[in-house]
C-alpha positions as CSV (number, residue, x, y, z in Angstrom):
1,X,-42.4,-37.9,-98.2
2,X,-40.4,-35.4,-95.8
3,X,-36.8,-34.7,-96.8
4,X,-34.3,-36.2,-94.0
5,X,-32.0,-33.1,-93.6
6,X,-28.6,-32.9,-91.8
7,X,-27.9,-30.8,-88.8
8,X,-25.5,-27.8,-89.8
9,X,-23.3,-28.6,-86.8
10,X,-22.8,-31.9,-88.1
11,X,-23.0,-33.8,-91.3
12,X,-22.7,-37.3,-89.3
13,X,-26.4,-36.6,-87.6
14,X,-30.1,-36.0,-88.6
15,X,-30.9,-32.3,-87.4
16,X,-34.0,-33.7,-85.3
17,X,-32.0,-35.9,-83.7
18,X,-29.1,-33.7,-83.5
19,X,-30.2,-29.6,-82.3
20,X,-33.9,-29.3,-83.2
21,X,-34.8,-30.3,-79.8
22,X,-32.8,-27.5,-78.7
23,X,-34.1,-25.4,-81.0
24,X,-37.7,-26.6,-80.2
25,X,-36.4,-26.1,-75.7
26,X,-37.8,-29.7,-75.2
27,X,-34.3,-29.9,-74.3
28,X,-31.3,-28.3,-72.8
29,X,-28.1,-29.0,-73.7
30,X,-25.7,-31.0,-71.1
31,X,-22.6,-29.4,-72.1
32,X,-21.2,-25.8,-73.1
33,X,-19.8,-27.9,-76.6
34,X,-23.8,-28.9,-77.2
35,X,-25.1,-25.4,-76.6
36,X,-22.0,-23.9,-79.0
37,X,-22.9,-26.8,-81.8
38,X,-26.8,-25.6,-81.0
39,X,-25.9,-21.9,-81.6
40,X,-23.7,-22.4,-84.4
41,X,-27.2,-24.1,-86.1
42,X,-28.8,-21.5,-85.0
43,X,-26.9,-19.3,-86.6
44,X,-27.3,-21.1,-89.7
45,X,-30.7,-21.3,-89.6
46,X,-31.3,-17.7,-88.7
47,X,-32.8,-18.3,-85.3
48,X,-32.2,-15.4,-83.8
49,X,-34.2,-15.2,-80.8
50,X,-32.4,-18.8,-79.6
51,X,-29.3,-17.3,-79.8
52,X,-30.6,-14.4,-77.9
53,X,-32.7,-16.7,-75.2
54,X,-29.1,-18.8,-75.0
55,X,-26.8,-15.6,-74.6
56,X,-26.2,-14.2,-71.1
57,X,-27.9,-11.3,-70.5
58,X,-24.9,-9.1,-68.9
59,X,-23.0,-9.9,-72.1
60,X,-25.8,-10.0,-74.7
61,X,-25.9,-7.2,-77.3
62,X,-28.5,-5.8,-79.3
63,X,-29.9,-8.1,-81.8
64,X,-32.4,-7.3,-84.9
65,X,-34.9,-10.2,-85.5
66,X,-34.4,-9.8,-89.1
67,X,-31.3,-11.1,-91.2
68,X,-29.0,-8.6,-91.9
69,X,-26.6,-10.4,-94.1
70,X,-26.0,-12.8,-96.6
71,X,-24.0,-15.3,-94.9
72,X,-23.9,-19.1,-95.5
73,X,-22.3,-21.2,-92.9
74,X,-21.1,-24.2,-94.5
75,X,-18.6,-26.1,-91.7
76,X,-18.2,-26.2,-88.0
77,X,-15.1,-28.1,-86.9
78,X,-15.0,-28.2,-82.6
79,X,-10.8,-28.3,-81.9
80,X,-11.6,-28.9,-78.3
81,X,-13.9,-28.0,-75.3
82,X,-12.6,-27.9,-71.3
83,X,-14.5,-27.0,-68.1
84,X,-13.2,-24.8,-65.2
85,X,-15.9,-26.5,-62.4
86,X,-14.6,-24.7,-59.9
87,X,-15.9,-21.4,-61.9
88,X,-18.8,-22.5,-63.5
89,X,-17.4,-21.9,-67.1
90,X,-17.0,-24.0,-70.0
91,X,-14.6,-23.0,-73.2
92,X,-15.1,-24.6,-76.9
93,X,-12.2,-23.5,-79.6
94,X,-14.1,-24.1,-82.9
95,X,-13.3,-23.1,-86.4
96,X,-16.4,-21.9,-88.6
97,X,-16.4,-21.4,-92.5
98,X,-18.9,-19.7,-93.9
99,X,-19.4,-17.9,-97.7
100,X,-20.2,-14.0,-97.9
101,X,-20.5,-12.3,-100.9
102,X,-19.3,-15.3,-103.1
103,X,-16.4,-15.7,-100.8
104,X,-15.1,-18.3,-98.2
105,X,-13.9,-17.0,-94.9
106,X,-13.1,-19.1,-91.4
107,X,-13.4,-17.6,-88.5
108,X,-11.7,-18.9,-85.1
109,X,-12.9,-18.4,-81.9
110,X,-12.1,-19.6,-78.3
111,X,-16.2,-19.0,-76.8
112,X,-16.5,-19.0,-73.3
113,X,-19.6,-20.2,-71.7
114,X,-21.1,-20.1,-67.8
115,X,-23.5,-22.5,-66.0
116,X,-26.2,-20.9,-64.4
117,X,-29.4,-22.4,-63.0
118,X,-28.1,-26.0,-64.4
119,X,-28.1,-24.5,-67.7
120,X,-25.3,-23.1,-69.5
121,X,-25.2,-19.9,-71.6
122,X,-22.9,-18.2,-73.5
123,X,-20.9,-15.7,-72.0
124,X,-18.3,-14.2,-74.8
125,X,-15.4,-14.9,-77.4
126,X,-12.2,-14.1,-78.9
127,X,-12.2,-14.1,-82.5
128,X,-8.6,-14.3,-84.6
């Protein structure tokens, strides 16, 4: 019997209901808050080359396919998301808690995404 296992961005749905198909690109997300929520699993899950294919190139850095830390992300909390249509971008203020090292940290971050070819990608953030 297969094990019915929560999506990390969310504890309130199934993770192949939730970002799997994301994960799997049998489907896009509609909104820069469903691509953030998708990354953030990602990131949980260690799948780096989604975060990589859902990064914008111009502002994409170097990534190693490998894990290089111990980090456990534990909680993603969305404050709010707002779109600018006028300039294609999307913004989602989100607070993430995550354990290193046998400690708890949160990070904020206001992340900034842009539409392009009906898809939306993430373009950069400010962390505090």
């Amino acid at each position: 019997m297969l094990k019915e296992v929560y999506c990390p961005c969310t504890q309130e749905r199934l993770y192949h209901n939730c970002c799997q198909p994301y994960h799997n690109y049998t489907k896009r997300p509609n909104s820069a808050e469903q691509l953030m929520r998708s990354r953030y699993s990602a990131y949980a899950l260690n799948l780096i080359d989604y975060i990589i294919k859902t990064w914008d190139p111009s502002t994409c850095p170097h990534f190693s396919t490998n894990k290089t830390h111990n980090t456990q992300w534990v909680k993603l909390i969305i404050n709010r998301s707002w779109e600018n249509k006028a300039t294609h971008e999307a913004f989602v203020d989100f607070d993430a808690f995550y354990e290193q090292e046998g400690q708890m940290h949160r990070m904020h971050e206001i992340s900034r995404f842009t539409k392009k070819d009906g898809g939306w990608l993430y373009l950069d953030g400010k962390v505090s």
